[in-house]
VORO-379379 format. One record per residue (C-alpha): residue in one letter; z, x, y negated. Coordinates in steps of 0.001 Angstrom, whole numbers, plus 524288, in hexadecimal, padded with zeros to 5 digits. Each point is the difference from the previous one (the first is absolute). Last residue first. Example, Ala and Ser with C-alpha at 12.3 -4.5 7.8 and 13.67 -1.06 7.14 Angstrom:
2
<node bami="S" z="81BE4" x="83566" y="80424"/>
<node bami="A" z="80294" x="7FAA6" y="80D70"/>
END
This chain:
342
<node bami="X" z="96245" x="75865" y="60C2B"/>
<node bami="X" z="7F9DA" x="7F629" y="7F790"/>
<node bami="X" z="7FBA3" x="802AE" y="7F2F4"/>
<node bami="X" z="8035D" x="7FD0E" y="7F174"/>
<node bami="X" z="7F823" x="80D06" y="7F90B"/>
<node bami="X" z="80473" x="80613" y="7F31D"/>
<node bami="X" z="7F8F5" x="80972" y="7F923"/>
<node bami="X" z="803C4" x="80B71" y="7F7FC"/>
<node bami="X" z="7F5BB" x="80537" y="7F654"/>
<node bami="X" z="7F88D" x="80C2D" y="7FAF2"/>
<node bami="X" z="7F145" x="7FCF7" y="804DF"/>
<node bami="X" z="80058" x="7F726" y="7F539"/>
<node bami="X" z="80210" x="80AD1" y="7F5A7"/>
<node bami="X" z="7F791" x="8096B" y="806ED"/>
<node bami="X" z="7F37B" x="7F660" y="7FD91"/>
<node bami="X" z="8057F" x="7FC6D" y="7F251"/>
<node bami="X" z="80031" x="8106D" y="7FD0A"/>
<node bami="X" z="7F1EA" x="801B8" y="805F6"/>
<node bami="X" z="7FF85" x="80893" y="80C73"/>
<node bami="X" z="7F6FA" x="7F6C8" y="80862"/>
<node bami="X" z="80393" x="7F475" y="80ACF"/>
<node bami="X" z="80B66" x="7F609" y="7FF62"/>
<node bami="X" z="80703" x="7F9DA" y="80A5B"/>
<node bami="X" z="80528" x="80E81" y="8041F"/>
<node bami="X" z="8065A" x="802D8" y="80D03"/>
<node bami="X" z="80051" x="80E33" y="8011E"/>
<node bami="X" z="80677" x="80232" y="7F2C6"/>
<node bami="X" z="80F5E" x="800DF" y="80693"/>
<node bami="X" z="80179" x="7F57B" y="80A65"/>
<node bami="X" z="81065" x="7FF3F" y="7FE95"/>
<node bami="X" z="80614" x="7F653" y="8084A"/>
<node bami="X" z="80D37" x="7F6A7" y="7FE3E"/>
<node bami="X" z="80329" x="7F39C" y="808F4"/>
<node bami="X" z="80A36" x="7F3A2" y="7FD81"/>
<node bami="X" z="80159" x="7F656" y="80771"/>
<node bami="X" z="80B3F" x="80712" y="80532"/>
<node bami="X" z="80724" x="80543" y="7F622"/>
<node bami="X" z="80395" x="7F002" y="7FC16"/>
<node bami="X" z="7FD23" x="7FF90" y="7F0BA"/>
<node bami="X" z="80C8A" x="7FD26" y="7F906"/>
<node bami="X" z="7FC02" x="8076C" y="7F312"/>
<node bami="X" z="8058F" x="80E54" y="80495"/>
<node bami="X" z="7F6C0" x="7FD75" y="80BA8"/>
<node bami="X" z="7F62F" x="7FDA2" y="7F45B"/>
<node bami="X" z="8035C" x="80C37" y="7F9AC"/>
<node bami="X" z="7FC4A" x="80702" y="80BB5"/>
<node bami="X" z="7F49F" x="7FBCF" y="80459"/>
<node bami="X" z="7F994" x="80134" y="7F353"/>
<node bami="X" z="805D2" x="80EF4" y="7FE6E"/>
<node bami="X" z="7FB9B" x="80415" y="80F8B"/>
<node bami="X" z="7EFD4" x="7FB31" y="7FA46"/>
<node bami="X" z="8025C" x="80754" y="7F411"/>
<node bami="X" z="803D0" x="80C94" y="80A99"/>
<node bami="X" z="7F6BC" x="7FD9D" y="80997"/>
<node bami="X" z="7F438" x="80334" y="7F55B"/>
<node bami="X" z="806C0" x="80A34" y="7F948"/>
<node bami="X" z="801B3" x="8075D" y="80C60"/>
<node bami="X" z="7F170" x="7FE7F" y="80536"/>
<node bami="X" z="7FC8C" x="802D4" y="7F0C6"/>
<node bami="X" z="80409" x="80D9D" y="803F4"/>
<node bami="X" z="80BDD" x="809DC" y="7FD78"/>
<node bami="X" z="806D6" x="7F4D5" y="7F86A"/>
<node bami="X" z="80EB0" x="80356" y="7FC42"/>
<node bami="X" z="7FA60" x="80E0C" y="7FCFC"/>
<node bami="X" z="7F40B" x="7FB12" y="7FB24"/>
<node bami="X" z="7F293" x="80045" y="80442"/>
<node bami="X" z="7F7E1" x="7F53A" y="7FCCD"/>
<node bami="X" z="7F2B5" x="7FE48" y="80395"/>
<node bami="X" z="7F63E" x="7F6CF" y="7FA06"/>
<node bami="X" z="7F8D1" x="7F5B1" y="80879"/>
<node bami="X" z="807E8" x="7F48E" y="7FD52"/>
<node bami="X" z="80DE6" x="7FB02" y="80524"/>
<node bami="X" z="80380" x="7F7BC" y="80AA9"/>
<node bami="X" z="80E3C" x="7F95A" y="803F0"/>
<node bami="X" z="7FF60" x="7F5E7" y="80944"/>
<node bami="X" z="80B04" x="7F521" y="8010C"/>
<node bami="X" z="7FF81" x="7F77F" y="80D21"/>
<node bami="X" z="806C7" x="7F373" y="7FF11"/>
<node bami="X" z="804D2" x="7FC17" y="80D4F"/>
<node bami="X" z="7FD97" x="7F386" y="8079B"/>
<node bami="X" z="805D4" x="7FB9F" y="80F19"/>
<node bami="X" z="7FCE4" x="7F0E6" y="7FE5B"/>
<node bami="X" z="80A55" x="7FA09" y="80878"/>
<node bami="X" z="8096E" x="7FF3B" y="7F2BE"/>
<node bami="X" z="7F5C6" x="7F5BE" y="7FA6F"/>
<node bami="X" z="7FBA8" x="805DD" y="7F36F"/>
<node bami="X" z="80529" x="7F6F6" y="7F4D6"/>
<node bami="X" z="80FE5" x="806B6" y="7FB6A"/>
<node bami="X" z="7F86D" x="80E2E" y="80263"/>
<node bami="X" z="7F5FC" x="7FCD6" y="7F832"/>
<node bami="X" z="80960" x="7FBF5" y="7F5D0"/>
<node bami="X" z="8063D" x="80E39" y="800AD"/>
<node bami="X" z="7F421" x="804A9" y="7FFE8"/>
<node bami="X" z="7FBC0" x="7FB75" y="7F354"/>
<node bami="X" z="80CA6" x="7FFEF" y="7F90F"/>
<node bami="X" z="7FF22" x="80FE7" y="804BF"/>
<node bami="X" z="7F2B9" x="800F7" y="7F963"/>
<node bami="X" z="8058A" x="7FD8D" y="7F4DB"/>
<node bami="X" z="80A47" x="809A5" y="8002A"/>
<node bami="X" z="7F647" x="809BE" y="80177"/>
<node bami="X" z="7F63E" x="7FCFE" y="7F508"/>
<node bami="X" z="80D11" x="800B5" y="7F883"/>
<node bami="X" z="801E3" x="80D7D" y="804C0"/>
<node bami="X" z="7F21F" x="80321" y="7FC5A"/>
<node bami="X" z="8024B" x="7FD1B" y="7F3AF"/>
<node bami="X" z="80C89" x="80876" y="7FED9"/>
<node bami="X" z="7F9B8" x="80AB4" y="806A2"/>
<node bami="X" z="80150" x="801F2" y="80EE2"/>
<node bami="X" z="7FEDC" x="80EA2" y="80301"/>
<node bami="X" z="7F81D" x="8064F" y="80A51"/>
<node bami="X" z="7F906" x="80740" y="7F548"/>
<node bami="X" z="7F275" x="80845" y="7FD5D"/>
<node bami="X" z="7FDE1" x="7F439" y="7F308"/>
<node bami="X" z="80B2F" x="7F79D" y="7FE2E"/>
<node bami="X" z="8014D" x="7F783" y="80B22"/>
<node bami="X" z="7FFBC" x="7F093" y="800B7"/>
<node bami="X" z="7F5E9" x="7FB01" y="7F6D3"/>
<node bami="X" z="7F75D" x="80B15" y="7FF98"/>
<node bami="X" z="7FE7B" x="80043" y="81105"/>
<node bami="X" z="7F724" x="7F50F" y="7FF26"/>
<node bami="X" z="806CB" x="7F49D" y="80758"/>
<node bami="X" z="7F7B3" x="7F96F" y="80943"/>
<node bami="X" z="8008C" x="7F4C2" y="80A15"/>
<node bami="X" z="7FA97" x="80097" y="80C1B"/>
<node bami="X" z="7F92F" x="7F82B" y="808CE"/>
<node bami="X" z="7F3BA" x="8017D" y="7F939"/>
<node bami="X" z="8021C" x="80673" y="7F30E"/>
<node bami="X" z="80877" x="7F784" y="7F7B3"/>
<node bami="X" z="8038D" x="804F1" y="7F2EB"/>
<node bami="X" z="80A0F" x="80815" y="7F63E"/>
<node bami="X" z="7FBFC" x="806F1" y="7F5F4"/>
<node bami="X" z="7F916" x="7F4BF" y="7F9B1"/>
<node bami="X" z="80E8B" x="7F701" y="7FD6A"/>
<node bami="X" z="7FF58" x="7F32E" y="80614"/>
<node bami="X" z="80BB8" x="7FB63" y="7FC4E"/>
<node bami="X" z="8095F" x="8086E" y="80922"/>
<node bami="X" z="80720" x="7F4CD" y="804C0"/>
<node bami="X" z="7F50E" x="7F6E8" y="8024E"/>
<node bami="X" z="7F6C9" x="80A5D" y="8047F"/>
<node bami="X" z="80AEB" x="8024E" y="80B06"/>
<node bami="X" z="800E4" x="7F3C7" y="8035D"/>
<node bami="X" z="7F1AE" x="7FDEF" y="8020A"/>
<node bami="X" z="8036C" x="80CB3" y="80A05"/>
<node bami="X" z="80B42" x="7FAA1" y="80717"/>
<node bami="X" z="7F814" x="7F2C8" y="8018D"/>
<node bami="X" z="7F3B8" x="80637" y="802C6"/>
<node bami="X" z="80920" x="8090B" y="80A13"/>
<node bami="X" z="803CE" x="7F33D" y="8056C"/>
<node bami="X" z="7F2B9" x="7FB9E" y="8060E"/>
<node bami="X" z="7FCEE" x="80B84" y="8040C"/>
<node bami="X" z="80B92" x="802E8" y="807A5"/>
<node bami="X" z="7FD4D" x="7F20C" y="80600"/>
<node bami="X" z="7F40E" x="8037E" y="80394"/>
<node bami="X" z="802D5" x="80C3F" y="805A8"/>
<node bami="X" z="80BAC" x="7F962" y="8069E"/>
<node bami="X" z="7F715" x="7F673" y="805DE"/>
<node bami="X" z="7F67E" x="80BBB" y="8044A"/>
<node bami="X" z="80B20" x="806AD" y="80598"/>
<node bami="X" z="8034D" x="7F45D" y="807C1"/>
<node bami="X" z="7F29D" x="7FEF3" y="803A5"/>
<node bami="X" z="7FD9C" x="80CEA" y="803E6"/>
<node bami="X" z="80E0E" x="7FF3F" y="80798"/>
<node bami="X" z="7FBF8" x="7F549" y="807F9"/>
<node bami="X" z="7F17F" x="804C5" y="80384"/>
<node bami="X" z="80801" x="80D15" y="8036C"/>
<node bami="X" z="80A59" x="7F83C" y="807B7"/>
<node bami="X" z="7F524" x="7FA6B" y="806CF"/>
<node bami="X" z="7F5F5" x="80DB9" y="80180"/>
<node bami="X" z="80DE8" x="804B5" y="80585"/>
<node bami="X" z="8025F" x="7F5E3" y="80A9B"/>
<node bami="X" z="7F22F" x="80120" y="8044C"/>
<node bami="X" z="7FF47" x="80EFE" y="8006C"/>
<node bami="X" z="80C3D" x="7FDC7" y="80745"/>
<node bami="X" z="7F95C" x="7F6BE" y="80A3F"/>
<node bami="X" z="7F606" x="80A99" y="8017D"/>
<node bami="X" z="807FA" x="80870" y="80032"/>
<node bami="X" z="80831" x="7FB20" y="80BF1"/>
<node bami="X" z="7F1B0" x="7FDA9" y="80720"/>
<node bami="X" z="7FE76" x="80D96" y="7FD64"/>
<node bami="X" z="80C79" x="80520" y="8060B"/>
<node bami="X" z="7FFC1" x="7F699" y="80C88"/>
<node bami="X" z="7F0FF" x="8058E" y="800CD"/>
<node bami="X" z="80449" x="80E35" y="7FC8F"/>
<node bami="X" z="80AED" x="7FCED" y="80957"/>
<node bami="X" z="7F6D5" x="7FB08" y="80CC0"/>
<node bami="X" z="7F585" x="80B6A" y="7FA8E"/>
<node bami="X" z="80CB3" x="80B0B" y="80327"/>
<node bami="X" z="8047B" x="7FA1E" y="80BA5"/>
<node bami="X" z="7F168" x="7FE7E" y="80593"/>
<node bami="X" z="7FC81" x="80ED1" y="7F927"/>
<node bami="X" z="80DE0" x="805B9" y="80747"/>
<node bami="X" z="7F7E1" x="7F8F7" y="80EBF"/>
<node bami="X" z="7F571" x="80684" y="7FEE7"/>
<node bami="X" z="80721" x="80D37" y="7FC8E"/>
<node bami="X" z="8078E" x="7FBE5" y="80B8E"/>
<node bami="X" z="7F31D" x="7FCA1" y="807CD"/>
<node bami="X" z="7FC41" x="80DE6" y="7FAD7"/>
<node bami="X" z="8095D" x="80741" y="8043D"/>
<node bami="X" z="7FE59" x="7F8C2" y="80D70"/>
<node bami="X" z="7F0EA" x="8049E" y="80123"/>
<node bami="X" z="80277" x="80ED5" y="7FAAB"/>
<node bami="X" z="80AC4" x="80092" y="80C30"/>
<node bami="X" z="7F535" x="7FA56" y="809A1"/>
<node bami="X" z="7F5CC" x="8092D" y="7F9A0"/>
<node bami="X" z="8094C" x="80DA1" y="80170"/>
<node bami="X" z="80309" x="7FBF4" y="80D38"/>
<node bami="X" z="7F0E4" x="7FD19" y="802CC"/>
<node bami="X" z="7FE3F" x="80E78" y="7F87D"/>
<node bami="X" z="80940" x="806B9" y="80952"/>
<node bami="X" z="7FBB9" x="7F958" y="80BF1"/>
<node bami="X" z="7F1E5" x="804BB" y="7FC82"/>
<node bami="X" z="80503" x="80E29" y="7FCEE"/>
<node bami="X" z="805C1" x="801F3" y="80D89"/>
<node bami="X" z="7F592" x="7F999" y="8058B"/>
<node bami="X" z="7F6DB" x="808D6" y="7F776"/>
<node bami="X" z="80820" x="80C41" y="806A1"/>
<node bami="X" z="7FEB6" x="7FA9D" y="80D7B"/>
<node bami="X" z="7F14D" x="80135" y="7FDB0"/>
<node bami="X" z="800A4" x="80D83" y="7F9DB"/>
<node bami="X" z="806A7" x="804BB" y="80CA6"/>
<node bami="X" z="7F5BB" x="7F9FC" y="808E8"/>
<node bami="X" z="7F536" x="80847" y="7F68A"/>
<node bami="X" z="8059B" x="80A11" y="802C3"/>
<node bami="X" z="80112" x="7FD81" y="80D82"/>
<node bami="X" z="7F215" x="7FDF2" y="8000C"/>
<node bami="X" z="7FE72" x="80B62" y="7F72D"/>
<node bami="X" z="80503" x="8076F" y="80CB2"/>
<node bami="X" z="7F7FF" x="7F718" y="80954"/>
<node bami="X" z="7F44D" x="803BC" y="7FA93"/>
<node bami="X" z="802D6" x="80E53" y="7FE65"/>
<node bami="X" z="8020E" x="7FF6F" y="80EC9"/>
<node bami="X" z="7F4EA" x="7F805" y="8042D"/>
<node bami="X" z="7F7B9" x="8099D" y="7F54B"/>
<node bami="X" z="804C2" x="80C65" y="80939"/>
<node bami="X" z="7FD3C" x="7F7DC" y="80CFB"/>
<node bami="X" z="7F3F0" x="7FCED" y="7FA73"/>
<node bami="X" z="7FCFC" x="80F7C" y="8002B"/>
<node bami="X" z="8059C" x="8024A" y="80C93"/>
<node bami="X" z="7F948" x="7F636" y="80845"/>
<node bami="X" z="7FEA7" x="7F060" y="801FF"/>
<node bami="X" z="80D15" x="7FF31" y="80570"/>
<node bami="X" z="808A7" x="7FD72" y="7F43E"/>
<node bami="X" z="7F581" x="7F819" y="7F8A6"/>
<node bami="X" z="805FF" x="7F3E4" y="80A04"/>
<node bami="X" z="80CC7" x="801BA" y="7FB6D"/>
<node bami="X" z="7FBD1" x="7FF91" y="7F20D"/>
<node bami="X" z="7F7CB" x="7F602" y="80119"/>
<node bami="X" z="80C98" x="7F655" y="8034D"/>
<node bami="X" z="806F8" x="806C8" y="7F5C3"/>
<node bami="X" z="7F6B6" x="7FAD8" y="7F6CC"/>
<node bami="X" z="80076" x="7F269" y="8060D"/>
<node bami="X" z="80E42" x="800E5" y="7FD11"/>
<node bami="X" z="7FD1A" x="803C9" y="7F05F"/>
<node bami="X" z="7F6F4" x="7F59D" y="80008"/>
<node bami="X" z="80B00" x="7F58E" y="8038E"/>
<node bami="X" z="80A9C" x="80696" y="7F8A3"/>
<node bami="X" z="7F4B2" x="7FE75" y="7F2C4"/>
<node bami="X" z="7FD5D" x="7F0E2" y="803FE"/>
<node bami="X" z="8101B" x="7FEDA" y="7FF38"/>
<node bami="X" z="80211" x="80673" y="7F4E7"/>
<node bami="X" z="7F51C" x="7F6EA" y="7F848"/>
<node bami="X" z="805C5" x="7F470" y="80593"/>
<node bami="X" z="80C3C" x="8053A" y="7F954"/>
<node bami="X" z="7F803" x="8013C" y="7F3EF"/>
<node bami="X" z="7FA78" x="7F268" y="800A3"/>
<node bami="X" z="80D94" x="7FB22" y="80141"/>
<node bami="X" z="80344" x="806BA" y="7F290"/>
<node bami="X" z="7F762" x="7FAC5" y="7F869"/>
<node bami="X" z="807D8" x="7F2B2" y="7FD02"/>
<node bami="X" z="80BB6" x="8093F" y="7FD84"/>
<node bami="X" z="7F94A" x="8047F" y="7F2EC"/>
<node bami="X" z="7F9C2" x="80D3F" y="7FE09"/>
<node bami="X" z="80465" x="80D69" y="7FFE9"/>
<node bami="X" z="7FE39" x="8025B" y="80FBA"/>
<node bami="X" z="7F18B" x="7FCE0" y="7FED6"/>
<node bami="X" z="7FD40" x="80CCA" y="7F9E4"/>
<node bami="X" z="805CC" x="805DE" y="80B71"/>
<node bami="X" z="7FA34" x="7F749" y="80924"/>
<node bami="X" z="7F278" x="805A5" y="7F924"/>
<node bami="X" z="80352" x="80ED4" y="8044A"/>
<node bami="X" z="80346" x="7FD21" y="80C01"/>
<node bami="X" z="7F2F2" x="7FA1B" y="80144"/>
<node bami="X" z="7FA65" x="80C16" y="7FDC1"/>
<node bami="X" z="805F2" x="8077B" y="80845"/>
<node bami="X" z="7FC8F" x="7F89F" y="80A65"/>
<node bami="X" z="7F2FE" x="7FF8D" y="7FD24"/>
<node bami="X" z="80093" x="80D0D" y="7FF2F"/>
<node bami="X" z="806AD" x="8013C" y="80DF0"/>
<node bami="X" z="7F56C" x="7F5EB" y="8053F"/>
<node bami="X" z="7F577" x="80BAA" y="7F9FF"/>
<node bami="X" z="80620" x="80C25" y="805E3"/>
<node bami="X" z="7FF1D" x="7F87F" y="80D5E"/>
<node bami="X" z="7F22D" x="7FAFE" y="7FDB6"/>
<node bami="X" z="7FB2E" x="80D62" y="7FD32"/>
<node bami="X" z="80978" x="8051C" y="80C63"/>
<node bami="X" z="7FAE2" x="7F6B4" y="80879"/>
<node bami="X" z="7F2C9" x="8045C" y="7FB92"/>
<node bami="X" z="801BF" x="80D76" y="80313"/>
<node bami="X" z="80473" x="7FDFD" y="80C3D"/>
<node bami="X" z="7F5A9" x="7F979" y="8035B"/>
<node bami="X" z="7F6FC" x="80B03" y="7FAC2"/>
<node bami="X" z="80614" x="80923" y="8074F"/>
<node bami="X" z="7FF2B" x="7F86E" y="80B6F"/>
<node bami="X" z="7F24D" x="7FDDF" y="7FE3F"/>
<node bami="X" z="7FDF4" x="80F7F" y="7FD57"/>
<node bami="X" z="8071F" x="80370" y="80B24"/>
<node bami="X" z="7F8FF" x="7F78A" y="80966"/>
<node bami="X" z="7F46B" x="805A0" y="7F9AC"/>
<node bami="X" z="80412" x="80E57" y="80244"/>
<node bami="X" z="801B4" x="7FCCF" y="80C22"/>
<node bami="X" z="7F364" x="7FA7B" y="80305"/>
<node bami="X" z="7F88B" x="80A8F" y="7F980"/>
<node bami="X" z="80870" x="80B3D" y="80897"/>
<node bami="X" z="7FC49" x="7F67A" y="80C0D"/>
<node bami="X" z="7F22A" x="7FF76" y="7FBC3"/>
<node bami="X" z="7FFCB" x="80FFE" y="7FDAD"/>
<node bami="X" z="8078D" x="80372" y="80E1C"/>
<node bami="X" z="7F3B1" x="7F65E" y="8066E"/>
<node bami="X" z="7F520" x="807C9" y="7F8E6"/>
<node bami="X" z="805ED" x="80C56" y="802B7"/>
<node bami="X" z="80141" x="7FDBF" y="80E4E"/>
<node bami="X" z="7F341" x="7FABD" y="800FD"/>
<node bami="X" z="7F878" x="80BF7" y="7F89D"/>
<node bami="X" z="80902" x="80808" y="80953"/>
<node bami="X" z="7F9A4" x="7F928" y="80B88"/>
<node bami="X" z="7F22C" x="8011F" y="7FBC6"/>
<node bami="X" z="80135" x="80DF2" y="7FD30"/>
<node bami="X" z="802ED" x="805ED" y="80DDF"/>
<node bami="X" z="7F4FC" x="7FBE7" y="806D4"/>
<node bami="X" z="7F4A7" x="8033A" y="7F6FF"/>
<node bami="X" z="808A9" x="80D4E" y="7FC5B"/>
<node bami="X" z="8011C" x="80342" y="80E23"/>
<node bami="X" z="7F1AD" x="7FD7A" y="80196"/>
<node bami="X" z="7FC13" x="808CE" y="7F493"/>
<node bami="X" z="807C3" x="80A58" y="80748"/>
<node bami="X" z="7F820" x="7FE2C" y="80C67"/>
<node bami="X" z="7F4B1" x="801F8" y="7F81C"/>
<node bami="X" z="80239" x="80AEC" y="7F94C"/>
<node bami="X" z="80515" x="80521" y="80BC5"/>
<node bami="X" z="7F24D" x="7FD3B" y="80626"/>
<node bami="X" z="7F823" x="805DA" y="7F54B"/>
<node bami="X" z="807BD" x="80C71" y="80153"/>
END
């Protein structure tokens, strides 16, 4: 017994050395396997990482020659440079892509989804060409409308120039005959005034200075009494002869005002503040016109040209006296007479 235990302990002390080895050496080359695979995993890996991260890039800048498709033609070389930096990374991505293909099945996988959104990505490219010759047509036709537009706003500042310059001399010619005219008015002005003191000193003359009748300014004033009966249009006797008067007057002012001295004699009719309302007169607006029509009138019928001749009612709204009191309306109710220029 003691002998076959030790014969069997033998066996064991020779056989267990040799399957200690065997293990030992099956365990390093299962270790340096798996390390090989783990390195080549992990190279794989990071051709992938940088892979995924050229095609973001990519994207990206796809993205930005986009934008710079919108702007001016000046940009647009720097976006074809653009293209052609993005064809060149897109070959060198090929490039890895061939070589991913035989560095196992897994990169093969990513090689293939590379090269898929590489195409993709080859497609969008020509697209943005596309797009790019588009927009440099698009610029190049913007660039000659506007030279013509340029060109309308020459034309156009050439004739507001020509047309300025051709207002200015008009502006010129007209401030002259302007000046001119001014002063020929203001002769005949002077002159005017220099004959209706005559015409009006005549007038005193023949109507003898009577108190209802006056000079006010450069008028002269009959109160309303010593023509019309009282809410009338009609000459009286008195006022007839006031009339006839007044056509000697004219009638020599006619024979001394130079005939190049366009004059008329204005007659105004006005009448105070109290209303009438009649059926010949609905309002003193009537009443007023009409005394002023009835002057103008009878001295046509005395030789007086029509045509120097003027009639206009002013109803109360022009008073030359203030307050209610029976002289204040009494003056306010007149006909005037006014030599003027037309």
């Amino acid at each position: 017994m003691a002998r076959g235990r030790s014969r069997r302990g033998g066996e064991y002390a020779e056989f267990w050395p040799a399957y200690v080895d065997v293990l030992s050496t099956l365990l390093l080359v299962v270790t340096l396997l798996m390390s090989l695979f783990m390195i080549a995993q992990y190279f794989a890996a990071e051709e992938a990482i940088g892979k995924d991260t050229a095609l973001k890039r990519l994207t990206r800048q796809i993205t930005e020659l986009t934008s710079l498709l919108n702007l001016e033609k000046g940009k647009s070389k720097s976006s074809e440079d653009e293209l052609a930096s993005l064809q060149a990374t897109l070959s060198a991505l090929r490039e890895e892509n061939t070589k991913l293909a035989g560095t196992g099945l897994g990169a093969d996988e990513r090689a293939k989804e590379a090269e898929g959104r590489a195409s993709t990505l080859s497609a969008d490219l020509e697209a943005q060409k596309n797009v790019s010759s588009e927009a440099l047509a698009k610029v190049d036709l913007l660039n000659q409308q506007l030279l013509a537009l340029r060109q309308q706003i020459a034309a156009l500042n050439q004739a507001l120039e020509a047309s300025e310059k051709k207002g200015v001399e008009s502006d010129k010619t007209i401030k002259d005959l302007g000046q001119r005219l001014n002063a020929a008015l203001a002769r005949q002005v002077q002159e005017l005034q220099r004959y209706r003191s005559d015409f009006f000193g005549r007038l005193r003359d023949l109507l003898k200075d009577r108190k209802d009748i006056r000079v006010v300014g450069d008028r002269f004033v009959f109160e309303s009494e010593v023509l019309f009966p009282s809410g009338s249009a009609t000459l009286t006797p008195e006022g007839l002869t006031a009339m006839d008067q007044l056509a000697a007057a004219i009638k020599e002012l006619e024979r001394q005002i130079p005939s190049e001295l366009d004059w008329t004699l204005q007659v105004n009719g006005h009448t105070d503040a109290r209303p009438i309302a009649s059926a010949q007169f609905p309002s003193n607006w009537e009443l007023s016109t009409a005394r002023a029509a009835s002057v103008v009138k009878y001295l046509i019928s005395r030789g007086i040209a029509p045509d120097r001749l003027v009639a206009a009612g002013f109803a109360e709204f022009q008073p030359i006296e203030t307050g209610s009191s029976e002289e204040a309306l009494q003056r306010n109710r007149r006909i005037e007479l006014k030599l003027t220029n037309r």
